[in-house]
LOVEX-977349 format. One line per field, with one value per atom (N, C-alpha, C, O): x, z, y; residue in three letters. Coordinates in Angstrom, 2 decimals. Layout:
X: c(X ...);
Z: c(Z ...);
Y: c(Y ...);
aa: c(ALA ...);
END
This chain:
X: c(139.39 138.15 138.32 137.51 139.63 139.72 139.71 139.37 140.16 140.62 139.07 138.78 138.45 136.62 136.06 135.47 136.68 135.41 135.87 135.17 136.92 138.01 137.69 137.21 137.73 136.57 135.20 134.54 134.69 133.19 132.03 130.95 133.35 132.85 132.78 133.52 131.66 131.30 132.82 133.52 133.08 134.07 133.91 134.79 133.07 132.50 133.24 134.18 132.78 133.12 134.68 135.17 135.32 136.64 137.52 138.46 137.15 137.48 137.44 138.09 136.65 135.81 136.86 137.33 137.12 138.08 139.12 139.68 139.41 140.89 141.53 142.59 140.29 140.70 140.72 141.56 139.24 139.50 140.81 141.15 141.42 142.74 143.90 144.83 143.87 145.29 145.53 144.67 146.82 147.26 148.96 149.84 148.96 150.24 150.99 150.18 152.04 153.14 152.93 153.13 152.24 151.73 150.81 150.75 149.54 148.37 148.69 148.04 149.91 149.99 150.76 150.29 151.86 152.10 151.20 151.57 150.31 149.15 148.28 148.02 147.79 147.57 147.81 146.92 148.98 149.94 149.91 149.87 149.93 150.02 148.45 148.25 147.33 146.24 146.27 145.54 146.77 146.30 147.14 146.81 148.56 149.12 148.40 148.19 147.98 147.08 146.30 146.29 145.85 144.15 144.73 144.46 145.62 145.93 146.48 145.85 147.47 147.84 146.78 146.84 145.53 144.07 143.26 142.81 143.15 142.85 143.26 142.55 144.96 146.08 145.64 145.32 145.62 145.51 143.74 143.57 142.64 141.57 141.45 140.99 142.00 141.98 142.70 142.55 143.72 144.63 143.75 143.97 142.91 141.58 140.87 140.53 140.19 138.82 139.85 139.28 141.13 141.38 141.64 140.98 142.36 142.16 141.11 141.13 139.88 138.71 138.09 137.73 138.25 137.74 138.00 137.31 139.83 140.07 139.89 140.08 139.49 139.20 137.93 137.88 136.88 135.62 135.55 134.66 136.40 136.72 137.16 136.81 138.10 138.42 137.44 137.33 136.43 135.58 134.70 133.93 134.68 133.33 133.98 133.23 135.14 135.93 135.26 134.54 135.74 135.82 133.98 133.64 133.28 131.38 131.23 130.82 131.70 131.35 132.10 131.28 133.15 133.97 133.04 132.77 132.84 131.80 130.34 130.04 129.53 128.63 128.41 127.35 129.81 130.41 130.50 129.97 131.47 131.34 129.93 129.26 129.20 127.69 126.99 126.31 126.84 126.00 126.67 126.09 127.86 128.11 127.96 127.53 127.99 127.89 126.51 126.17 125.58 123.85 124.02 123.61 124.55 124.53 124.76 123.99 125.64 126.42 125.14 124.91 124.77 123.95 122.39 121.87 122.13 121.01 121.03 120.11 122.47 122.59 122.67 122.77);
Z: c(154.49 154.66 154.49 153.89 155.15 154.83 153.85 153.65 152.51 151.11 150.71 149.95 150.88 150.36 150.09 149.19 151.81 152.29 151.67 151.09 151.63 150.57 149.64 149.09 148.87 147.35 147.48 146.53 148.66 148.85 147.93 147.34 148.36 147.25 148.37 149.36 148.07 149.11 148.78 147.84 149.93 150.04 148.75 147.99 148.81 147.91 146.18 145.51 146.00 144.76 144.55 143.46 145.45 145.28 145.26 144.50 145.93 146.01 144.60 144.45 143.95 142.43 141.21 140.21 141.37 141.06 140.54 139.44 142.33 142.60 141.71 141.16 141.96 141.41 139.91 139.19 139.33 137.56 136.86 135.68 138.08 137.65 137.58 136.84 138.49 139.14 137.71 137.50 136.82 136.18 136.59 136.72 136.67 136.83 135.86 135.16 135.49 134.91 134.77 133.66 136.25 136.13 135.61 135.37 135.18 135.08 133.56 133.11 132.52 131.46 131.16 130.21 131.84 131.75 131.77 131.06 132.27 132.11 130.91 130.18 130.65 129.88 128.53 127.70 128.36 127.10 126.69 125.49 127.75 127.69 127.22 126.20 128.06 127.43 125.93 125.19 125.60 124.26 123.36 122.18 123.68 123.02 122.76 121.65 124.24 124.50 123.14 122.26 123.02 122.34 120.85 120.01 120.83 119.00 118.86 118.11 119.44 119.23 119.11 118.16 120.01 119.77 118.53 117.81 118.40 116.88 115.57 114.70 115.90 114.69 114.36 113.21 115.57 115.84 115.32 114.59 115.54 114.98 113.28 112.46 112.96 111.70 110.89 109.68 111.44 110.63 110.93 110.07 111.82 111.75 111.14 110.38 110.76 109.99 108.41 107.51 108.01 106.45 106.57 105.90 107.22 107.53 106.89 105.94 107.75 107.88 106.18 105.43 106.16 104.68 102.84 101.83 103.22 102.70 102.65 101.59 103.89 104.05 103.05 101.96 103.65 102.56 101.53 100.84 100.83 99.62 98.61 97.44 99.43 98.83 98.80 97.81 100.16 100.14 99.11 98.71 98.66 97.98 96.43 95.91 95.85 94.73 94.82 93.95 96.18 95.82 95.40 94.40 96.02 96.46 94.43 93.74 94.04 92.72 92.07 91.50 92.08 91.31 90.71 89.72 92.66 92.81 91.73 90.99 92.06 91.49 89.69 89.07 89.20 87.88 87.00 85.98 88.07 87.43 88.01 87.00 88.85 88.90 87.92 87.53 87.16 85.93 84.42 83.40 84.68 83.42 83.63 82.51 84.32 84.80 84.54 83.98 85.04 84.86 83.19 82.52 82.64 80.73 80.24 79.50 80.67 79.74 80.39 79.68 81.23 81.80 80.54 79.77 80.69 80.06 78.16 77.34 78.00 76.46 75.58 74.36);
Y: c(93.69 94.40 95.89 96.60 96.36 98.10 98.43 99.60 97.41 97.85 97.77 98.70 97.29 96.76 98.00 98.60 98.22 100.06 100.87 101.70 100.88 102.03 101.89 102.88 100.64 101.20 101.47 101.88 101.26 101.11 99.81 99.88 98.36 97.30 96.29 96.30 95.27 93.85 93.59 93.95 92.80 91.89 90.55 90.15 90.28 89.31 90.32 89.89 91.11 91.86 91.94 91.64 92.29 92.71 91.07 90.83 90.42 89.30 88.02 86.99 88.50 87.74 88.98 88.43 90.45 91.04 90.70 90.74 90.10 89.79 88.17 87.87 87.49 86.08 86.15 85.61 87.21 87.51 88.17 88.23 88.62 89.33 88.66 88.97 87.55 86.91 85.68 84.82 85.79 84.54 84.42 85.27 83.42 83.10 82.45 81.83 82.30 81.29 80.29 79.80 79.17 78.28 77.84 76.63 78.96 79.18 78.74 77.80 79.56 79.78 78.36 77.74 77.76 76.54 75.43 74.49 75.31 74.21 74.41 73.45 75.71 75.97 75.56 75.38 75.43 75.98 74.32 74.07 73.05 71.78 71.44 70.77 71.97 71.65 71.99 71.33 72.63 73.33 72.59 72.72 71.53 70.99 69.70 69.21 69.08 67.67 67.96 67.10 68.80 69.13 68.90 68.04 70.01 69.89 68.39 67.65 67.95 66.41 65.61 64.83 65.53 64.72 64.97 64.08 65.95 67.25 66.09 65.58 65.91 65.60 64.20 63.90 63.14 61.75 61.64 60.66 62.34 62.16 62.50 61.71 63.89 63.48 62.91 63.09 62.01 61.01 59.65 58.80 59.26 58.22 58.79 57.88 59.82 59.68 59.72 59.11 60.30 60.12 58.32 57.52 58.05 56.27 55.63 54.84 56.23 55.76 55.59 54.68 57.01 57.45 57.17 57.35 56.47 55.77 54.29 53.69 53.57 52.20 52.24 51.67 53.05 52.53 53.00 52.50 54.20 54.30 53.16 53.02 52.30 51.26 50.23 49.51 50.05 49.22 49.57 48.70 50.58 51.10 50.33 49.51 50.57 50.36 48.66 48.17 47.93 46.21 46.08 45.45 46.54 46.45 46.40 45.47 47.66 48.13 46.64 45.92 46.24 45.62 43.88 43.21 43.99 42.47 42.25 41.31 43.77 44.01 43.95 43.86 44.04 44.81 43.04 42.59 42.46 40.80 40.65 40.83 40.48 39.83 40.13 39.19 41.38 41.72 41.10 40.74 41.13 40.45 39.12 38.84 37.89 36.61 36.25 35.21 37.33 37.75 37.83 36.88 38.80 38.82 37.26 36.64 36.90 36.08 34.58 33.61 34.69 33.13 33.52 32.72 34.60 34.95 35.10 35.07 35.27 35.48 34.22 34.34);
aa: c(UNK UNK UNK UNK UNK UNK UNK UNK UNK UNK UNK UNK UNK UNK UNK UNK UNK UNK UNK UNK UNK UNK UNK UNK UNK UNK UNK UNK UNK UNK UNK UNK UNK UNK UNK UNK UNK UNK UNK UNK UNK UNK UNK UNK UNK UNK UNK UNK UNK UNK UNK UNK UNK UNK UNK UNK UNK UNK UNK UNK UNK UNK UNK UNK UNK UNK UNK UNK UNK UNK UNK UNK UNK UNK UNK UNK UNK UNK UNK UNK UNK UNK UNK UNK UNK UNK UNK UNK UNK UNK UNK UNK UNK UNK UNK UNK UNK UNK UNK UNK UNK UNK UNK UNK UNK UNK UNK UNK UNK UNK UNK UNK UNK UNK UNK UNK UNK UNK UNK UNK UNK UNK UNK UNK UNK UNK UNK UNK UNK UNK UNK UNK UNK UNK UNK UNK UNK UNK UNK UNK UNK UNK UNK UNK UNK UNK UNK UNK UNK UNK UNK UNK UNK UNK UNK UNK UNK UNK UNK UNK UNK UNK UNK UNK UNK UNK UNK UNK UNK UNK UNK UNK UNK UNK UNK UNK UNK UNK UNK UNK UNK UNK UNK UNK UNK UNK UNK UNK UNK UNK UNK UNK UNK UNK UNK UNK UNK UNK UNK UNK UNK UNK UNK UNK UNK UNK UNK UNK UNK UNK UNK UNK UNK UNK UNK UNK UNK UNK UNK UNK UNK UNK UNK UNK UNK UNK UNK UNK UNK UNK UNK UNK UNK UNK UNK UNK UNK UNK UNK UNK UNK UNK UNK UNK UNK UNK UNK UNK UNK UNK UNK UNK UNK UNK UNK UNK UNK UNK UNK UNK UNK UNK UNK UNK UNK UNK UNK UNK UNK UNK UNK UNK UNK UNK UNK UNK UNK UNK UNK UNK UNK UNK UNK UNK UNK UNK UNK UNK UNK UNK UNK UNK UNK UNK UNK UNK UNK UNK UNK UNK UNK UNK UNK UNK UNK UNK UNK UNK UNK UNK UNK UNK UNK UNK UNK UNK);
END
């Protein structure tokens, strides 16, 4: 409380100060793990969506292929 009046700041103020100021080691160690968690989730999602993106790429290749004999099968019944 003496340090408050001495700045002439609410307790409440110096206190919200004090906590915006304070990091620790630990603070930066947890930290430092979130930020690894994150990029590793980051890495693992876009190695599923190129997955992904190649699955129906290929699906898209077989769809066309099916379609490609149905029109000629369609020519040749009709010719």
């Amino acid at each position: 409380m003496a340090k408050a009046r001495k700045l002439r700041l609410p307790i409440s103020e110096l206190m919200r100060r004090g906590a915006a100021s304070y990091v620790s080691a630990e603070t930066d160690e947890e930290l430092g793990a979130l930020a690894d968690a994150a990029k590793a989730a980051a890495d693992r999602a876009g190695a599923s969506i190129d997955e992904a993106l190649a699955f129906i790429d290929a699906s898209n290749k077989r769809i066309a292929s099916l379609e490609a004999k149905g029109r000629r099968k369609t020519r040749k019944a009709a010719g």
